[in-house]
N, C-alpha and C positions, 0 to 999 in steps of 0.2 A: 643735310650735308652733301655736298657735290663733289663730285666724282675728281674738278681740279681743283681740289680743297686738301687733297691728302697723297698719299705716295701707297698704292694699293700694289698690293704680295699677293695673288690667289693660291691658296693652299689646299690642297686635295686632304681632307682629313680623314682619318677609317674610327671613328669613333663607336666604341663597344659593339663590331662588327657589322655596320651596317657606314655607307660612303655618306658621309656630313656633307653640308651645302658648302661653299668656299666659303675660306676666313679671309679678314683682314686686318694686317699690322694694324695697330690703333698706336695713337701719341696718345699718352695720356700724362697730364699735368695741372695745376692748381693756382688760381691767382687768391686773390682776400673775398671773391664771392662764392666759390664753385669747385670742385672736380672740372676741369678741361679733358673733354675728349675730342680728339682729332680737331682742336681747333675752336669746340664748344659747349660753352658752362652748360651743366646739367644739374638739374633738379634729381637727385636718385633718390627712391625709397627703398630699401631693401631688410632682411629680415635673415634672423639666425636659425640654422638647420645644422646640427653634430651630428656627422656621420655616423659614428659610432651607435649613436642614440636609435639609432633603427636600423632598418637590413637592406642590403641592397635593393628587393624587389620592392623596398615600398621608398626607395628614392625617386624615381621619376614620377611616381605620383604626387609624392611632398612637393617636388620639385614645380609641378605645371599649378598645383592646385595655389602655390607660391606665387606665379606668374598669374596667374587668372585673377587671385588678387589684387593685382596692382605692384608686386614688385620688382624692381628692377634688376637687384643685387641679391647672392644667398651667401652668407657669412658664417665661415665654421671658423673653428680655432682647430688647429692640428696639436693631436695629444701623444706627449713625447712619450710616455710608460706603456704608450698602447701599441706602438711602433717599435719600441726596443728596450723590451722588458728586460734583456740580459746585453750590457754592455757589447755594442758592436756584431749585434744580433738583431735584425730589421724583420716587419713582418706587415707588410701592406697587404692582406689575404683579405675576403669576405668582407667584415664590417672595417675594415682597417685599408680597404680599399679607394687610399685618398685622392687617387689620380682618376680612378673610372666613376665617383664620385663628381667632381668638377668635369667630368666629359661628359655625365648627364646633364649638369647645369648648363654648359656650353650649347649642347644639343636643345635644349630648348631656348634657349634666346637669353641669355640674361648673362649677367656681369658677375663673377666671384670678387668677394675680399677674404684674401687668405690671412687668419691671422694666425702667425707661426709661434709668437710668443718666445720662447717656448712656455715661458709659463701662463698656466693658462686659468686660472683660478676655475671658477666655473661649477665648482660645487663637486670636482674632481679627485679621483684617491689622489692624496700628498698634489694636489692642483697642476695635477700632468707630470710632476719632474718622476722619472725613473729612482729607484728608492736606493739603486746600487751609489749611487752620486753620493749619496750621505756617507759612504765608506768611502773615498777617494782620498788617502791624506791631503790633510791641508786644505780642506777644500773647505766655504766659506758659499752660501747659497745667495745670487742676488745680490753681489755687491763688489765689488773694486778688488776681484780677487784669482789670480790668475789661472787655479786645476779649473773653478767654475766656469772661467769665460773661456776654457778651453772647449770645455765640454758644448759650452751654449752654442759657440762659433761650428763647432763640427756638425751637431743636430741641421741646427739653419741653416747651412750652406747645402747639408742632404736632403732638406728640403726643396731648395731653392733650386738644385741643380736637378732634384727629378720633375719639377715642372718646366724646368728649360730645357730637358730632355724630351718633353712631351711637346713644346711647344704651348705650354699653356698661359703663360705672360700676353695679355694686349699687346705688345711691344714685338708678336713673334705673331700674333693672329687668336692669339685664344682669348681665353675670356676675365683671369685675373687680371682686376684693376687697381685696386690695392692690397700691400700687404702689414703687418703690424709685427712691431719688434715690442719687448716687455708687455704688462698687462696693468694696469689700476698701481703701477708702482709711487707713482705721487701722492698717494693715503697712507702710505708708510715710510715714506723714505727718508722722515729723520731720523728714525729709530737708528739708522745704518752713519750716520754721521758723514763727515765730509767724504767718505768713498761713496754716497749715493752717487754725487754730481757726477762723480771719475766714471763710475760706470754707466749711467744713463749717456754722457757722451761716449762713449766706446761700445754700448750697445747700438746707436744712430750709426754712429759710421763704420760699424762693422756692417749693418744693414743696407748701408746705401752704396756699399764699396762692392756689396754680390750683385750689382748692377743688375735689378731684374727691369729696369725698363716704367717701372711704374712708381707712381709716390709710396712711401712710408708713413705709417702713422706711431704714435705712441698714445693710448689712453688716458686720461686722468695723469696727465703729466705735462703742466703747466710750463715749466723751466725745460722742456725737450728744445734740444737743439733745433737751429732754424732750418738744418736737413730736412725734418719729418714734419708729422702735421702731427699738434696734439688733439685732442679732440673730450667729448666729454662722455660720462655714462652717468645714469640714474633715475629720477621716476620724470623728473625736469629738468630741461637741458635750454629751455627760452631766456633764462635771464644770467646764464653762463656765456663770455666773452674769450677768444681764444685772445693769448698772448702774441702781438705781432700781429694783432685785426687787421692790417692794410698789406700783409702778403699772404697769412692763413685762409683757409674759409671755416665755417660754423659747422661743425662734424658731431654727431650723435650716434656716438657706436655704441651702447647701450639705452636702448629704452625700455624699460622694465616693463612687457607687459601684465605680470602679476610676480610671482615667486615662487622660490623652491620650495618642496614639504619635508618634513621632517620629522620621523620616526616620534611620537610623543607631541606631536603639533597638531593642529586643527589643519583647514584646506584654506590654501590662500586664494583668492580671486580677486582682478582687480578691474572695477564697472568699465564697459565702451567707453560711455560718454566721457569718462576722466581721463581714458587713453587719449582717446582722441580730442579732447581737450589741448592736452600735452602735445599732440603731435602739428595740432594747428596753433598755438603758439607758436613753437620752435620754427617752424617756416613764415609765420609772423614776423617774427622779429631777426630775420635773414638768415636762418639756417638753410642749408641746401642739399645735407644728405642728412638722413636719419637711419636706425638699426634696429628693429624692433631685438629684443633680445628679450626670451622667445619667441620666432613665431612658429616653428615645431619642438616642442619639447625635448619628445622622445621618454625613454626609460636605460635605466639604469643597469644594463644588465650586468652581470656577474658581480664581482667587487669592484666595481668602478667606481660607486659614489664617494664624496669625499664626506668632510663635515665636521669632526664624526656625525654621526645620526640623521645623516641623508637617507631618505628614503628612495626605494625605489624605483617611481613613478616620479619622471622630471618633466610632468606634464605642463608647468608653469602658467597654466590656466592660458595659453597660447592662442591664437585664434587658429590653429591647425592640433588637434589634441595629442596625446599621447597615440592615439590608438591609428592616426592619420583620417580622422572624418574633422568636419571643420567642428567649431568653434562658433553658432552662430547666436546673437546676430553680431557679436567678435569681430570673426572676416569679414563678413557683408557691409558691418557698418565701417570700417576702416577702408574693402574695397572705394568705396564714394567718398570718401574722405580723400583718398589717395589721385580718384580721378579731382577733382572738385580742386586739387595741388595740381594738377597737371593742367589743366584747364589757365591756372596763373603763370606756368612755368616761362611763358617770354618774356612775359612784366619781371619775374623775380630775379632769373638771371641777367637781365637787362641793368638795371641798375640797385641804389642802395635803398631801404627800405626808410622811408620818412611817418612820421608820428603826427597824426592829426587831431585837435582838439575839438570832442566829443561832449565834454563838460560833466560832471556829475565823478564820483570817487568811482574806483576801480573799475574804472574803463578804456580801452585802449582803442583807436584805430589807428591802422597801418596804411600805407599807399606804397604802391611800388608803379609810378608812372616814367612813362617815357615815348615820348611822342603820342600816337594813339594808342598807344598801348598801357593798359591801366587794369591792376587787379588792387583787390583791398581786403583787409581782415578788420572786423569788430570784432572785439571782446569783452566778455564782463566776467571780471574774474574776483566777482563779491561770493559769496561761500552762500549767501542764503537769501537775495534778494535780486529780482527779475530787473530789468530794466528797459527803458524804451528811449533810443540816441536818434539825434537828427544828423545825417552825415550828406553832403552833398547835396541837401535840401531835397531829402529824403526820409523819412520815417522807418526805424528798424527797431522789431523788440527781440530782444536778447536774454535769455533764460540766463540763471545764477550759476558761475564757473561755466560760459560757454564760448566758441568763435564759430561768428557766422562768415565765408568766404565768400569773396562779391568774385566772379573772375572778369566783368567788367566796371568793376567800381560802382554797377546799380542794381543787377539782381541778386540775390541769394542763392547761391546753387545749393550748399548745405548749412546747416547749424551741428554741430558739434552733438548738442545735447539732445536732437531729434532725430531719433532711428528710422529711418526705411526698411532694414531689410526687418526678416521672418527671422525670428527665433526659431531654437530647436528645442525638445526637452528628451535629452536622450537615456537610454536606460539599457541593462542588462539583464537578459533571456538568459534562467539556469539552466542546465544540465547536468545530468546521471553524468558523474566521472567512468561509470563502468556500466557500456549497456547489458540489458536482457537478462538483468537480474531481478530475483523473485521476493528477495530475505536478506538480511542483515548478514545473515551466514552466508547466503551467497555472492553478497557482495566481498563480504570479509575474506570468500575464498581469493577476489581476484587481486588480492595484497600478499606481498613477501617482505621480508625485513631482516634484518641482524640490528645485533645488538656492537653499541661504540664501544668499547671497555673501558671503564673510568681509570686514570690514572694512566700509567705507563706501562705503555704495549707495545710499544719500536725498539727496534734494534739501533737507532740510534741517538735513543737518550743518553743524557750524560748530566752530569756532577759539577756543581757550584758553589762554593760558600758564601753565603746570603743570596740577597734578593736580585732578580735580573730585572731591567727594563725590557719594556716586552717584543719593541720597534726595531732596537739594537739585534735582539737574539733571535725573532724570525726573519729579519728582513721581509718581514712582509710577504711571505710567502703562504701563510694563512692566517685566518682570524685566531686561531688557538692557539696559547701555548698552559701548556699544563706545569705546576710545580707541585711537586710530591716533597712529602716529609714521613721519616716512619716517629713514633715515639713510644715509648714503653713505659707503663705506669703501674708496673707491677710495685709491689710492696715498696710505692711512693708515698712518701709523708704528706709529699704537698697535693695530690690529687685527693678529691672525694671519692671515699671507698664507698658510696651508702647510693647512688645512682641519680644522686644531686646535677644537676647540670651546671656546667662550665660555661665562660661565654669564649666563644671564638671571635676576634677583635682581627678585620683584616683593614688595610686602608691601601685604593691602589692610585696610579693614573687613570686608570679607565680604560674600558668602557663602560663593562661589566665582567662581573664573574661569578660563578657558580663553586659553592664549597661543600664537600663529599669527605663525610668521617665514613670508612671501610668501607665505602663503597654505595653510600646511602646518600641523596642529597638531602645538605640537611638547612642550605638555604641560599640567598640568590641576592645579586644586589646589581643595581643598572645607575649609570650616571644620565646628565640627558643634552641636549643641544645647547643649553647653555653654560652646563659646567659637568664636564663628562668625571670628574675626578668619582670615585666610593669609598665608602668608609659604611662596612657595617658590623654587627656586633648580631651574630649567630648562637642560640645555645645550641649545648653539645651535650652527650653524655659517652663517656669513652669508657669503655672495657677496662676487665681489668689486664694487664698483658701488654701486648704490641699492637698499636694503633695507628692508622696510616689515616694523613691529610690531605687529601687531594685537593689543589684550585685549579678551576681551569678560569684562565684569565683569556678576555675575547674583545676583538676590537668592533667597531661598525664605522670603517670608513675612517684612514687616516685625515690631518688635519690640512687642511685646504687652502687657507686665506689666512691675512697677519703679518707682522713683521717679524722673521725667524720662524714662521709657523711650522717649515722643517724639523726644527729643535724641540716641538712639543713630543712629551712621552708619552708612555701608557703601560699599561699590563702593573702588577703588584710589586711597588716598591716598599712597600709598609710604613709601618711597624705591623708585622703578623705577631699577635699577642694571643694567649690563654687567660682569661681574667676570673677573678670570682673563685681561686684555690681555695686553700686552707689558709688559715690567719689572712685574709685579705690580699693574698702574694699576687705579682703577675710573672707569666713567664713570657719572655720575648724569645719567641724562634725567630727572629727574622735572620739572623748571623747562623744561624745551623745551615748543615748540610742539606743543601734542597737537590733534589733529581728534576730534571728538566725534557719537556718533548716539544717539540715545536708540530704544532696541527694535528690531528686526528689520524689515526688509523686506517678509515675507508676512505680519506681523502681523496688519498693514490689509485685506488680501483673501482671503485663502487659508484662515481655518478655516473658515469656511461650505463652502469645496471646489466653489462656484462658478465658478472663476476661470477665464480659457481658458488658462491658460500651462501646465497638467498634462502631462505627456509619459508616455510610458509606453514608449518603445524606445529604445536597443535592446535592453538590459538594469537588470534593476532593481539599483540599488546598496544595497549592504550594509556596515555596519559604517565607514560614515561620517558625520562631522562634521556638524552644520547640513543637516540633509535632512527636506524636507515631504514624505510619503507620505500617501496618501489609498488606500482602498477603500470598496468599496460591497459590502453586505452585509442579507441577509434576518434579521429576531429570529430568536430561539432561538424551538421552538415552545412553547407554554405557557404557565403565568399564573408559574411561580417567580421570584423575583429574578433579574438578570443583572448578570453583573459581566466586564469581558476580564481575561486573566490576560496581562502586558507581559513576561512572563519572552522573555527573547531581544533586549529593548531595552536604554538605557543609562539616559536622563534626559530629561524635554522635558515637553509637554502633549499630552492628549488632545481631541478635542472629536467629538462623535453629533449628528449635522445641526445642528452651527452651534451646539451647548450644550457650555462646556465641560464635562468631566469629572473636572480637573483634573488638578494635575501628576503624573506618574509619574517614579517613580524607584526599577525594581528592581535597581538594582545597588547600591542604598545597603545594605550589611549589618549586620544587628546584633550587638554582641559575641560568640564565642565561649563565653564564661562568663555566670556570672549568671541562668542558668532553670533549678531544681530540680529534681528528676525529680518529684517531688510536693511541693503545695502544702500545707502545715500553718497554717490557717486561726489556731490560738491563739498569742494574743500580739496586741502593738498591728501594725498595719499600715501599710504605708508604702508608696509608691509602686515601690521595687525589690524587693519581699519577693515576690512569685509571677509573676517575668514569664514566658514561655514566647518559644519561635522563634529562641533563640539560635544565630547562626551564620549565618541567613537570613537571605531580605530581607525587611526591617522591611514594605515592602509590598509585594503578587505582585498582587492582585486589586482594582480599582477596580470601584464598583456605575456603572450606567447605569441610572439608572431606565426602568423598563416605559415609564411617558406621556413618554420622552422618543424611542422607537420608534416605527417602521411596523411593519406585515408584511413590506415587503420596499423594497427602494430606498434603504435605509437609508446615510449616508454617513459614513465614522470619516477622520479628517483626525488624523494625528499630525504635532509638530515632533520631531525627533530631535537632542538635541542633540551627543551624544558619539558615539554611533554606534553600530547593532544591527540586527539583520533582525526585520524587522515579519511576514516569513513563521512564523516562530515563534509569534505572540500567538493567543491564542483566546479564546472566551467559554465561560462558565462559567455553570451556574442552580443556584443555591443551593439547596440540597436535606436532607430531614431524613432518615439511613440507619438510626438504631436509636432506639427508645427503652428506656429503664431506670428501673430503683429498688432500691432497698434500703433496705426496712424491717425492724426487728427489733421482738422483742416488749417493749419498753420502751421504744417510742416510742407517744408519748399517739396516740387517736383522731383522725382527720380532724377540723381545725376546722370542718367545716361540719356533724359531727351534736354539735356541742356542747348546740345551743337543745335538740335534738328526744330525746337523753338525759337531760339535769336533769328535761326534764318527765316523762320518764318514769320517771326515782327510778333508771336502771341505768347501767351501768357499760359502753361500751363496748369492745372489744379494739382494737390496732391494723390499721389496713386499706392494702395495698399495691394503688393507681389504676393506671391508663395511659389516654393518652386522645391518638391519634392528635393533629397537628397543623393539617391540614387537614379540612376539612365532608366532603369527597369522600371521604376515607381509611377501610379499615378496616385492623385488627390483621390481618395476614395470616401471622405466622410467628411462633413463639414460637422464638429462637434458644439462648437459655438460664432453665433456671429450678435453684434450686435452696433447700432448705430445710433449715435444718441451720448448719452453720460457712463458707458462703460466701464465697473472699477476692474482692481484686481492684477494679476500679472499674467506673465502665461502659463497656462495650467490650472489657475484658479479665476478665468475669468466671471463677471456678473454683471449683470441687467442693474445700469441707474435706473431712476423713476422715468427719466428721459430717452425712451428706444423709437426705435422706430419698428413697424409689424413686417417691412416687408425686405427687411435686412439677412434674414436665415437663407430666403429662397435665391433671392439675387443673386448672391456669393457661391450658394448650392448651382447655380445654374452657369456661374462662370466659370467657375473650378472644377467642381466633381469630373472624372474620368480625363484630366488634363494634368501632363506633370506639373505645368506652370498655370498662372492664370494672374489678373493684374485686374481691380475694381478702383474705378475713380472714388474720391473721398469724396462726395457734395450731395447738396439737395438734389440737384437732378439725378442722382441717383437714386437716393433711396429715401426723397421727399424730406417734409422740414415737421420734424416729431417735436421742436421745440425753438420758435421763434426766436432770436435775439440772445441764444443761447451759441456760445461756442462748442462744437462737436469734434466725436471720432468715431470711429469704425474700431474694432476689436474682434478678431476671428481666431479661431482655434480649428484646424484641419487634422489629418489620417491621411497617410499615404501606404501604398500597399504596391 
């Protein structure tokens, strides 16, 4: 870009207290190939980071370790209920700090797309909208309908106007280049009938009318006005076409790199080679921005998730993890994917991408030539067979579901399906929650607790006849509401006098709920992620006398995604029945007078663990109902992650001085069946195809962020709600135990000596890295090495019959006591153990 190519503004910026380099104004705009910035089409890669989802202090390291990958853009969605939980009530503090956020993105070099949404699906409580919106008369969520669009028009313009306050629009010198109005609303929008279209134009040009200087997008929304760009989301985005191909360009704001978990689910993961499969297509066949969505997960703290039965950990199998350590060989191998795309980006912006015949079924080559300038994509996109194309009068083999990038039309820089970087195999280091103790008893002493009181304990319960919905009467303001009933069964006909049981018949919306005759539980019923509704059938045995029913109905995460998904219910609508009387009767309570409390008791004072009502003798109870435990606790020592592992609890929430850390629930387990022993990456992908942890609980390990610790005096406040010993929990530091690779000899060159070979006219061999994870680390152990027919993965490598003797020391002599180290793959390395035989190298390292 040259200097008289544009109209330059230098801007003295003071960003997060430290003087920024100068900005400048950027044009930014869009023909049918590209993003146009200041005049020229660009190839962007960029990648989704929620603020929310982690803490400030571990933004700018998300943020560079983002750039160092290879991207260009970091794309958050702005979450309207997290900003103004109570109507006309804003709150940009700490994690909600969306402006000092995009100043770290800025500060490091890179481009934002804001997507304002407001709604924002995203696996979010009620998918971002603030929950007061549903009480608005007249109001109508997401469609042609005026309290709504009132509402939506004032959020987005508060948004729009504090980045134009900051300066933060391209257009002013910052670093938003795009923004997005609605979300995935084209997967639903018959449901809404002919006021979808009214409003998806009225949502465009209320958007493009806050003139923030930059283009608009709309996702998954084919018929969007020719204001915005639509663009696509999902696992494959290469053989999706925008509407208006000869003024849009090919936009990918969603790329799935795995999926969310869910309380009752196995772990999702989804292979490298298939991501990046997906992601050299889509620039194949003329895409020019893509989204990874995740590529930081993050976690879920407080009530945020949506779902219901979102779990906590929105780690999304990301190539930057929950915890902020990478994802490898994830990142590494998308890194070189991403250069290996930049490497073509003159050819691709340059003109249209043309189809060249390769011959043989599912196979594709691409060319993107113009003048001298020529890049090319092969692909073989058969699900189980290798193949070998003559392109250019050239011979290329092409593994099954792969693209290999030419970025001169004749070498290979990468293959899709052939890794370079090191794996990692990372693990968690426990820890004593309470040090310097001796005994069971001693630990028990560094616990205190009170007990929840079943039923109604507030002063401002109140009186109903029948049943309430559960969404309506808390607004959302806790997972609880409790409905009591008293009933008297003295000298009743219809009850069994002889201590026969009764069956108690409850049926709700969901999610679960827990049911207490005088105070006893006396049974429990949970829905699950695919149909949260319960229905269960309790016995009972009731006194004879005045007898009290207590439910407490509980939600996990209102409902997220859907047409009207707003309008879904929950908590005990019934029929609440007594079955199983005398002469076969039933009694329906559901029309009686029920008493109502909305949330718990300690709610209000108890997680901060302030409170003076702690007791701690004479003993600590275990393996009961509605119990607040509190200990005090010194960090783990160190800089690694921390996460507590809740194994030994049931279900409740966590909070580390006063933050929640969201709900746990390790006794939710995931199916038996359904996780492969190994994942076979070819073929389309789909969200059940490689899950792993079957059998377990879907979640053992909650993160605590570091900047949410001291050194010592540390306070953890659990509610318990089904009942478990909190002596069991401990904390964990995320830790990296091996690294690996495996390369063979027909895997192309490191993409980073691409530039420094063409110029030198030669041909590089393949080269197998390692490069500790930590600045501090060196290689300190070579565990296995071997060169020859290697099977196995990493962590379970093995010697074929085909090794070579002098493979352990070589690798031992280039690595050990070096963070990095790099060994050519070939015979002159490590001699020929087996003539006429194709090889690889296979190592397993220790870093310390």
């Amino acid at each position: 870009m040259k200097g008289s190519e544009m109209r330059i503004e230098v801007l003295v910026v003071l960003v997060l207290g430290v003087l920024a380099t100068a900005s400048y104004c950027a044009t930014v705009t869009y023909d049918h190939r590209a993003l146009v910035i200041d005049g020229k089409r660009r190839v962007l890669v960029s990648g989704s980071i929620h603020y929310p989802r982690s803490t400030p202090d571990m933004w700018p390291d998300l943020i560079q370790k983002s750039k160092d990958g290879g991207l260009d853009v970091i794309e958050t969605y702005v979450f309207w209920n997290f900003h103004e939980p109570v109507r006309g009530q804003y709150d940009f503090s700490g994690r909600k700090d969306l402006v000092k956020f995009v100043k770290i993105v800025a500060q490091a070099g890179l481009y934002v797309h804001l997507r304002i949404g407001p709604y924002v699906c995203a696996e979010w409580n009620y998918g971002g909208f603030p929950l007061w919106l549903h009480f608005i008369p007249g109001i109508q969520l997401r469609t042609d309908n005026e309290p709504f669009k009132a509402e939506m028009q004032r959020f987005t313009a508060k948004i729009v106007d504090m980045m134009k306050e900051e300066k933060l629009y391209a257009s002013q010198g910052g670093p938003i280049i795009l923004s997005q109005i609605e979300n995935e609303y084209g997967n639903i929008d018959k449901a809404y009938g002919p006021a979808a279209q009214k409003y998806i134009n009225w949502a465009a040009s209320m958007a493009v009318a806050l003139d923030t200087g930059v283009p608009w997008v709309m996702c998954q929304q084919d018929d969007a006005p020719a204001s915005v760009i639509s663009t696509c989301n999902g696992f494959y985005c290469d053989q999706w076409t925008p509407k208006l191909p000869d003024k849009r360009p090919k936009m990918w704001t969603e790329n799935w790199s795995g999926w969310f978990l869910s309380f009752g689910g196995a772990v999702p993961q989804r292979p490298v080679e298939d991501l990046a499969f997906a992601v050299a297509r889509f620039f194949q066949r003329g895409g020019t921005f893509q989204n990874y969505y995740m590529y930081h997960g993050g976690t879920n703290f407080g009530r945020s998730t949506g779902g219901p039965f979102i779990a906590t950990s929105y780690d999304y199998d990301a190539p930057i993890d929950e915890y902020g350590l990478l994802r490898q060989p994830k990142w590494g191998h998308l890194k070189d994917v991403h250069k290996a795309i930049k490497l073509c980006e003159e050819a691709i912006v340059a003109t249209d991408p043309k189809n060249v015949s390769v011959g043989g079924p599912n196979l594709e080559a691409t060319v993107y030539k113009t003048g001298s300038v020529c890049a090319a994509f092969l692909a073989n996109y058969d699900t189980k067979s290798d193949a070998t194309v003559t392109f250019n009068g050239n011979s290329y083999h092409l593994p099954a579901w792969s693209v290999s990038i030419l970025p001169d039309c004749k070498n290979v820089v990468l293959n899709t399906a052939k890794i370079n970087s090191a794996a990692m195999i990372p693990s968690f280091m426990h820890h004593s929650l309470i040090d310097d103790v001796d005994s069971s008893e001693a630990l028990g002493s560094g616990w205190s607790w009170i007990n929840e009181p079943v039923g109604i304990s507030k002063d401002d319960a109140f009186t109903r006849v029948g049943l309430l919905e559960q969404i309506n009467t808390t607004a959302d303001k806790s997972d609880y509401l409790w409905y009591s009933l008293s009933i008297d069964v003295t000298n009743s006909e219809t009850f069994l006098q002889d201590g026969s049981q009764t069956v108690l018949h409850v049926e709700s919306l969901g999610h679960a709920l827990h049911a207490f005759i005088n105070g006893k539980l006396a049974g429990s019923g949970t829905g699950n992620g695919n149909n949260a509704k319960v229905s269960v059938d309790i016995p009972v045995i009731f006194a004879s006398g005045k007898n009290t029913i207590d439910l407490l109905s509980l939600t996990v995460g209102l409902q997220n995604y859907g047409a009207f998904f707003d309008k879904t219910g929950a908590g005990i609508t019934g029929p609440v029945q007594l079955k199983g009387l005398k002469n076969g009767t039933t009694i329906d309570l559901s029309s009686q007078q029920w008493t109502y409390q909305i949330g718990l008791k300690g709610e209000d004072s108890l997680p901060s663990g302030s409170s003076s009502q702690w007791v701690s003798q004479p003993t600590l109870p275990k393996k009961q109902p509605l119990t607040w435990y509190k200990a005090k606790f010194n960090a783990p020592d160190g800089s690694n992650p921390v996460a507590i592992d809740f194994t030994g609890l049931g279900k409740g929430e966590a909070w580390v001085n006063g933050q929640s850390i969201g709900r746990y629930w390790p006794t939710n387990i995931s199916p038996t069946s359904g996780c492969p022993d190994s994942c076979n990456y070819r073929g389309p992908y789909d969200s059940n195809k490689c899950r792993k942890n079957c059998g377990k609980p879907s979640q053992e390990l909650y993160h605590v962020p570091r900047s949410w610790l001291k050194p010592d005096d540390n306070i953890l406040v659990l509610f318990e709600e089904i009942g478990g010993d909190p002596m069991q929990i401990s904390f964990a530091t995320r830790q990296i135990d091996s690294l690996c690779s495996h390369v063979s000899e027909s895997h192309p060159s490191p993409v980073d000596m691409w530039t420094s070979d063409s110029k030198a006219g030669r041909k590089s061999g393949p080269v197998l890295s390692l490069e500790c994870p930590f600045p501090n680390q060196v290689i300190s152990s070579i565990k296995f090495a071997s060169y020859g027919k290697p099977h196995g993965t990493c962590g379970s490598f093995s010697h074929g019959q085909c090794k070579s003797n002098r493979a352990l020391s070589v690798v031992q002599k280039a690595c050990v006591g070096s963070r990095t180290c790099s060994v050519e793959v070939s015979v002159n390395t490590f001699g020929d153990p087996c003539k006429g035989v194709a090889k690889s190298l296979a190592v397993e390292a220790s870093c310390k």
